[in-house]
ROGUKOL-203334 format. One record per residue (C-alpha): x, y, z. Coordinates in steps of 0.5 Angstrom, whole numbers, plus 500, padded with zeros to 3 digits. Layout:
REM ROGUKOL-203334
XYZ...
REM end
This chain:
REM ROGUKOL-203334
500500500506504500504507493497510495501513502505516497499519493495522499502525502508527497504527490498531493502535498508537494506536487508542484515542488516532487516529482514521484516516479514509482518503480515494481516487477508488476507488469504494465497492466498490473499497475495501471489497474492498480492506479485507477483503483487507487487513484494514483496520478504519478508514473508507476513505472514496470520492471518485468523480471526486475532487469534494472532492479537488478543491475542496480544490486537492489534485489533482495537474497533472503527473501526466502527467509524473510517469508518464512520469518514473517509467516508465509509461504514463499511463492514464485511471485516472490521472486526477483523481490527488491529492498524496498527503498527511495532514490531522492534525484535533484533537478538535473537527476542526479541521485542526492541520496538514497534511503533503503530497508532491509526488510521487504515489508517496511516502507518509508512513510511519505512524511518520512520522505518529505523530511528528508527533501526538506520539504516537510508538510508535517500536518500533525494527527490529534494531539495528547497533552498532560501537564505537571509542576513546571512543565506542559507536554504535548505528543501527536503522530504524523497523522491519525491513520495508518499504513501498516509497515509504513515508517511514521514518526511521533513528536514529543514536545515538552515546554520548560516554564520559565525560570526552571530547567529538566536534568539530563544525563549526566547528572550525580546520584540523587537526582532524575534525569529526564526519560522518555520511555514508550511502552513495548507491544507486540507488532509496534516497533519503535525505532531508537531515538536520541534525548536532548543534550544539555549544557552544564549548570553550577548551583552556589554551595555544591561543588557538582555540576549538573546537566540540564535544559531549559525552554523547548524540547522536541523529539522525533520518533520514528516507528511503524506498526507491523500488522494489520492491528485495525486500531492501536495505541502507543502509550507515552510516559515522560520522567523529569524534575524541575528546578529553578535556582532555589527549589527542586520540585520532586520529580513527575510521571506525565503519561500520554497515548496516541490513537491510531487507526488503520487505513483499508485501501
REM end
């Protein structure tokens, strides 16, 4: 469904600044068919027998594995599959850079892609907040729906009230460095993703220093839902302590969730 997510994101987002050429071992009618259905409007382009995917060294030798791994039966259609993966050309077309997955079921999400031309039309889905001493956090995914294996991203945006500031690592025992942790669930998969950096912050009467932020912090975190779950929630939880120059507020649980739901094309 990868072709339809580059559809509704990149084509009807950024048309007039993307160009979008897809390319697959479907034959010519194959893809026409499934473009009228899909109301496709950019070339799907056809590479029967995977020749060019070929000679490009795209194909992918484990398909066999991968089938078995993810519960089915390897077919002959199976054959001649490539890694899934995005060619990013400049206007002269010259490929700039490239972006590949090992795996033939992930793909990345048309929002993904627009962040990496520069161009991100990053609409943003429902947005959770919750609040606590000091500090306001807000989380939302890149849209309320979802194309399973599609690579998506969460944003998670905490608001430092003024005059205050967050621990990070690292810091001397005894204090609670920030953490952002997403709760584990069968068929979601999150993918590492950095915490902030501080800077270092001295307190009059202690010989440590300690590492902290202040003002606006955002992450991005990209995930994808494996399977076709219908309806799924990715539950957030957000650790820190605030403090100003004087007082150490103890330290605070905020707990998020985003809901999504699954498009069926």
């Amino acid at each position: 469904m990868q072709l339809v997510e580059l559809q509704r994101t990149v084509f009807e987002k950024q048309a007039n600044d993307v160009a979008v050429m897809a390319v697959s071992y479907d034959p010519v009618q194959v893809l026409a068919d499934f473009g009228t259905k899909n109301g496709i409007r950019y070339p799907l382009l056809s590479d029967v027998g995977s020749r060019v995917m070929g000679e490009l060294g795209l194909l992918n030798p484990n398909i066999l594995e991968e089938t078995g791994f993810w519960g089915f039966t390897y077919a002959e259609k199976h054959q001649g599959l490539p890694y899934p993966g995005t060619f990013l050309l400049d206007n002269a077309g010259v490929v700039v850079d490239k972006v590949f997955e090992r795996s033939h079921r992930v793909r990345m999400g048309g929002n993904v892609l627009l962040d990496r031309l520069g161009l991100d039309a990053r609409e943003g889905g429902t947005v959770a907040t919750a609040s606590g001493p000091a500090v306001t956090a807000a989380a939302w995914a890149d849209v309320d729906e979802y194309f399973p294996n599609q690579v998506m991203r969460l944003t998670i945006r905490l608001a430092v009230e003024d005059g205050f500031h967050v621990y990070v690592l690292p810091n001397p025992p005894g204090f609670t460095d920030l953490t952002v942790e997403i709760a584990s669930q069968d068929d979601v998969f999150i993918f590492p993703f950095p915490m902030p950096t501080g800077h270092l912050f001295s307190v009059e009467g202690f010989t440590e220093e300690f590492t902290v932020v202040e003002g606006h912090i955002e992450l991005t975190v990209p995930f994808y839902i494996q399977q076709n779950l219908e309806a799924v929630t990715i539950p957030i939880r957000i650790t820190y302590q605030a403090c100003n120059e004087t007082t150490c507020l103890p330290p605070v649980v905020l707990d998020l969730a985003i809901d999504l739901r699954e498009i069926r094309a």
